[in-house]
C-alpha positions, 0 to 999 in steps of 0.5 A: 295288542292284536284285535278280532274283528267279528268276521275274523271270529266267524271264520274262527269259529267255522274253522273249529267247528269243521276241523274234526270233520276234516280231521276225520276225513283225512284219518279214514280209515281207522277200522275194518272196511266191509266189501260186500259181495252180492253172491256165494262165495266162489264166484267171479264177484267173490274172486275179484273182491278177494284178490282186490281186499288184500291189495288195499288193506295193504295200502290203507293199514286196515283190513278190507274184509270180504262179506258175501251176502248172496240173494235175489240176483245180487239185489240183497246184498246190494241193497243193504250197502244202499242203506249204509252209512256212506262213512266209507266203511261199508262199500259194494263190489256191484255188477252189472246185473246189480248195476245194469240189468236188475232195474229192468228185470225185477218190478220192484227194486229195493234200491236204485242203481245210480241215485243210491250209490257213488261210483268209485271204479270199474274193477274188471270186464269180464266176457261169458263163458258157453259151457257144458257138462262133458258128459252130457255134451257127449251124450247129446253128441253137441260139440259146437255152438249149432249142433248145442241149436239143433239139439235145443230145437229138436227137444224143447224145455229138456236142457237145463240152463243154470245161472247165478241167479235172475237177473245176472249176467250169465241168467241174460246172456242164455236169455239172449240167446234163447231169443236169438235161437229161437229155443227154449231151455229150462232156467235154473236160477241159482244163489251164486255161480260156485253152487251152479258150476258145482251142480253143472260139473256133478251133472245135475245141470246141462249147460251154464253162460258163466263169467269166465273166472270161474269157470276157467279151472274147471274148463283147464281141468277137463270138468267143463266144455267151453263151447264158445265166449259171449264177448264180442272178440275172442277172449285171449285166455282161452284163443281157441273157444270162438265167440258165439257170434262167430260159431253160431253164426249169431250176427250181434251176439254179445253178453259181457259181464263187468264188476266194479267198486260202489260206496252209498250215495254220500260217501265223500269224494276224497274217501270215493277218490282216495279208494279209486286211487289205490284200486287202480294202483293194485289192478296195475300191479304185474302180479295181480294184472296177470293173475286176473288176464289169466282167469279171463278178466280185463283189470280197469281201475277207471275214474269215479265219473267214467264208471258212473258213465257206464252204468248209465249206458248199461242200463239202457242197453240191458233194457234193451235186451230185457225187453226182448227176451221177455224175462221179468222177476216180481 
């Protein structure tokens, strides 16, 4: 007869007493997953999570199910993931103002960009767009990035300058450049950058620095003027509009937006790796690749640590920039 030691029956017991941890573990998922988007539906944030949730309810046997929870700059829906149970059924689709720049701007943050949530993967970089009401472009007679200067110059605080809400990228970039130019606009912060455009293309506002896929079937369709791209390079969705470094002149211009997937802080590493795994997978698929190049986004699909070292970066070069244009939400 075959005898147990006492360790053998320690190690017996650990192994019982783990298995419906690992069991569990290997099981996730086994109900919907919430991506939560941090603005109104419409915007870039919503596209991208939108094109990814079909993509991974596929790979997973389980839906992915988009939740948009718009306010304060991204800061409630974001907020509300950092308080979720990190079981990996609740996760973010962050920004870089969620990310990078809330932590600067806002004096009190209801979370923390990198102690309060794992990294899973940067989904897409995605430049700014400078655009304009037609109408009032004409109106104005702006039809490059100078005559918009000039304009701006001779007549402080009359543009109106939407964005999707304090904070964003797009709220930044006018923000820089305000700085760079020496001009003042009016900022018209809103919950969303779909109910911005909607009120930019119906004239209520003047001019926007939008994340380009949102805007980019508006500028295609005649109901928006891009006057330039706020990335560094040309971007080649839209070959002709130059960069605002390059049409202003504005030497050292750039305001790039980027969007990536966050769990809680917890959240496992084989769910955390097993998430960027599959996203990966779909931003390398022809067809959803192509889909996001022609709306001005760039697929990534990087690994959990190469994102987390880019939201570090971030937030120390949007400081930066917060710092110097003096914007700031209490």
């Amino acid at each position: 007869m075959k005898r147990f030691t006492r360790r053998g029956l320690c190690l017996a017991a650990l192994a019982l007493a783990f298995a419906p941890a690992l069991q569990a573990q290997s099981a996730w998922p086994t109900k919907p997953v919430r991506i939560v988007v941090p603005f109104a539906p419409g915007g870039t944030t919503d596209i991208l999570a939108r094109a990814l949730a079909p993509e991974l309810s596929r790979a997973f046997g389980q839906q992915f199910v988009v939740d948009n929870k718009p306010g304060a700059g991204g800061n409630v829906g974001a907020a509300e993931v950092a308080r979720a149970a990190p079981d990996g059924y609740t996760l973010l689709m962050g920004t870089v103002g969620t990310h990078g720049i809330n932590v600067s701007l806002y004096g009190k943050l209801p979370y923390d960009p990198q102690k309060d949530f794992a990294p899973v993967t940067l989904v897409a970089g995605v430049p700014n767009v400078l655009v304009m009401n037609p109408a009032k472009a004409a109106e104005y007679k702006i039809e490059t990035v100078p005559d918009l200067i000039r304009y701006a110059k001779a007549h402080p605080g009359k543009l109106n300058m939407a964005s999707s809400g304090n904070g964003t990228s797009i709220h930044l970039a006018g923000e820089l450049f305000k700085t760079m130019t020496g001009t003042y606009m009016v900022h018209f912060p809103y919950r969303g950058s779909a109910p911005a455009v909607t009120d930019l293309i119906g004239g209520q506002m003047d001019l926007m620095f939008d994340n380009l896929p949102s805007s980019m079937p508006h500028i295609k369709a005649g109901k928006l003027k891009a006057l330039a791209v706020t990335s560094a390079s040309r971007s080649e969705a839209l070959p002709d509009v130059p960069t605002i470094a390059e049409a202003g002149p504005l030497k050292g211009y750039e305001a790039s937006s980027w969007f990536g997937l966050l769990a809680p802080a917890g959240t496992s590493a084989d769910i955390v790796n097993r998430l960027q795994q599959e996203t990966a997978k779909a931003l390398a698929n022809p067809a959803i690749k192509e889909r996001l190049q022609s709306q001005g986004a760039i697929p990534s699909g990087n690994t959990p640590a190469e994102f987390a070292r880019l939201i570090d970066s971030e937030i120390k070069k949007w400081a930066a920039v917060v710092k110097a244009s003096g914007a700031k939400v209490d």
